[in-house]
N, C-alpha and C positions, 0 to 999 in steps of 0.2 A: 548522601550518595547520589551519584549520577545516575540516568536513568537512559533507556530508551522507550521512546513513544512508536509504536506501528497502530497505524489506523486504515483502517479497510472499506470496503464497501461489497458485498458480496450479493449475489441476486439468486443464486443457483449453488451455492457454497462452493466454485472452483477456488473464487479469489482468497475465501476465508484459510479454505485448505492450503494454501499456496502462501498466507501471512503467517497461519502458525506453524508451517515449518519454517517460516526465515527465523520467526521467535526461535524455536529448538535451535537454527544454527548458531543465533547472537548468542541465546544463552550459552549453549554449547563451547562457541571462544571467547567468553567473557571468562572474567577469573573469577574463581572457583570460592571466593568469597563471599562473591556478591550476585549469586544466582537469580536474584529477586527484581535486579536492577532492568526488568525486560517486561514490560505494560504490551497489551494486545487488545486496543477496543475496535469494535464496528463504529461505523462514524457516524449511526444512530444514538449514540452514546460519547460520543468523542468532545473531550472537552473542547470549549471556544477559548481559554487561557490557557497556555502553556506554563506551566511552571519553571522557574531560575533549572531544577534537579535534572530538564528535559536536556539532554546531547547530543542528543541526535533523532529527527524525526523522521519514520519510514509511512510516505501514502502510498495505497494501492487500492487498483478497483478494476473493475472488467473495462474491455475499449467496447462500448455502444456506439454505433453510426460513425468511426471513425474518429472517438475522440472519448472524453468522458460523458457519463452518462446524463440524461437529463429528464424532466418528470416522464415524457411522454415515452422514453425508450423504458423508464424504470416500469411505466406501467403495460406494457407491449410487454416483457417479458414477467409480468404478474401475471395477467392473460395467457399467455406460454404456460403457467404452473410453477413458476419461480417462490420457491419454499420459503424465502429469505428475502422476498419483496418487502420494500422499503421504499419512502416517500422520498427521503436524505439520500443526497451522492456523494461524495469527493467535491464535486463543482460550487453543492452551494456549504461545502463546510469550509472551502478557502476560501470563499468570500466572509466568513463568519467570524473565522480562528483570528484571534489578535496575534500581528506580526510580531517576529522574534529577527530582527535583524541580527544576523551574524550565526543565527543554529543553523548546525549543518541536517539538513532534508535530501532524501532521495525517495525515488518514487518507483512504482512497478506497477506491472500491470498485468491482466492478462485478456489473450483476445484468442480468434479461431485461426487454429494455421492454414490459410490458403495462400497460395502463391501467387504473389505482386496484390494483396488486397491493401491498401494505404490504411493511414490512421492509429495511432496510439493513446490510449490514456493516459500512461507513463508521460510521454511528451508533452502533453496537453496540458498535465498537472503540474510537471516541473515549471512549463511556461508561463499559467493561469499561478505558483506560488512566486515565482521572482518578479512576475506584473508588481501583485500582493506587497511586497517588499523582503520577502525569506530571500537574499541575496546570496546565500550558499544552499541550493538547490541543482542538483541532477540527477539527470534521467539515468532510471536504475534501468532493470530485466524485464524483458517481456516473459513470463510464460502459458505455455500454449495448451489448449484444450481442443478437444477433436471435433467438437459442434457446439451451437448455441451455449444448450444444457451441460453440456458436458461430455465426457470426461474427463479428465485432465491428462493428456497424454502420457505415455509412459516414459519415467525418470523422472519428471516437473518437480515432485515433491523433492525426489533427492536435488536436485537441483538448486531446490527454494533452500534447502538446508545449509548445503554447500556455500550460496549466496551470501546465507545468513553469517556466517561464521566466519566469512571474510568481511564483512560490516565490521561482524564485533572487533578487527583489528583497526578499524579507523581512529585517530586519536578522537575524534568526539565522543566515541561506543564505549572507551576505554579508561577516558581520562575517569579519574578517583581523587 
C-alpha cells in the first residue's frame, strides 16, 4: 500500500492541531479502502528513511524568527511555557532524512498573522528539501494563529482539513 507521511514540529500544539486535521482531510479523500494509508508523526520521532510505500511527504512546523525554527528560538519559546518544547525542528530533520529523489513533498506552516511581517517556514523547508535533493517539493499553506502561543484563528482547523483532502487527490496521495 501507498502511504502518506506528515511530519511536524509543534512547540505550543498550534502546528500539531493544524497537521492532524490535514490527516482527517487526506484520510477523508483518500479511498475508503484504504483509510490506514495516512502516518502523522512529530519530527521528534520521525523517521531518517523513508520508506519505497511513502507518496507523498507533508512537512510542517511553526515560522520562528522568520523562517524555520532553530535551538535557540526552540528554547526562547520553552521559556515562554511551550508544553511541546522539543530540542529537534523541521531544519535539522532535513538535514538528517535520506533523500528520495522524485517523492512528491509539500510543506506548511504556521506563523502569527500581522500585516506585511516577512518569513515562512513553509518556504524555508521547501527551499532547505530541494537544496537536500527532494526535487518535487512545494511550498503548501500557511495557517495563522492570533499570537505566539496561540490560538489558532478561527476556521484554521477547517481549513487544514479542507487542504488535506485536496492533497489526497494528488496522484502521489492516490496512486494504489
Amino acid at each position: 500500500m501507498m502511504s502518506v507521511l506528515i511530519v511536524h514540529e509543534s512547540m505550543f500544539g498550534n502546528t500539531q492541531r493544524v497537521a492532524a486535521a490535514i490527516a482527517e482531510g487526506v484520510r477523508e479523500g483518500r479511498a475508503p479502502e484504504d483509510p490506514e494509508g495516512v502516518r502523522l508523526v512529530s519530527v521528534d520521532a520521525a523517521p531518517t528513511t523513508l520508506g519505497d510505500d511513502v507518496t507523498l511527504l507533508i512537512v510542517g512546523g511553526p515560522t520562528h524568527a522568520f523562517g524555520m525554527s532553530r535551538p535557540n528560538t526552540r528554547a526562547d519559546a520553552i521559556s515562554q511555557g511551550a508544553p511541546l518544547g522539543t530540542t529537534t525542528g523541521i531544519r535539522e530533520w532535513i538535514q538528517a532524512v535520506g533523500v528520495r529523489p522524485g517523492l512528491s513533498v509539500i510543506t506548511f506552516d504556521t506563523r502569527v498573522h500581522v500585516h506585511m511581517l516577512p518569513g515562512s517556514a513553509a518556504k524555508m523547508s521547501a527551499k532547505a528539501l530541494r537544496d537536500r535533493g527532494f526535487d518535487s517539493t512545494e511550498r503548501g499553506e500557511t495557517f495563522w494563529v492570533e499570537g505566539t502561543k496561540g490560538p489558532l484563528e478561527q476556521g484554521e482547523l477547517e481549513r487544514a482539513r479542507a487542504w488535506g483532502n485536496t492533497l489526497a487527490h494528488l496522484p502521489a496521495a492516490t496512486a494504489l
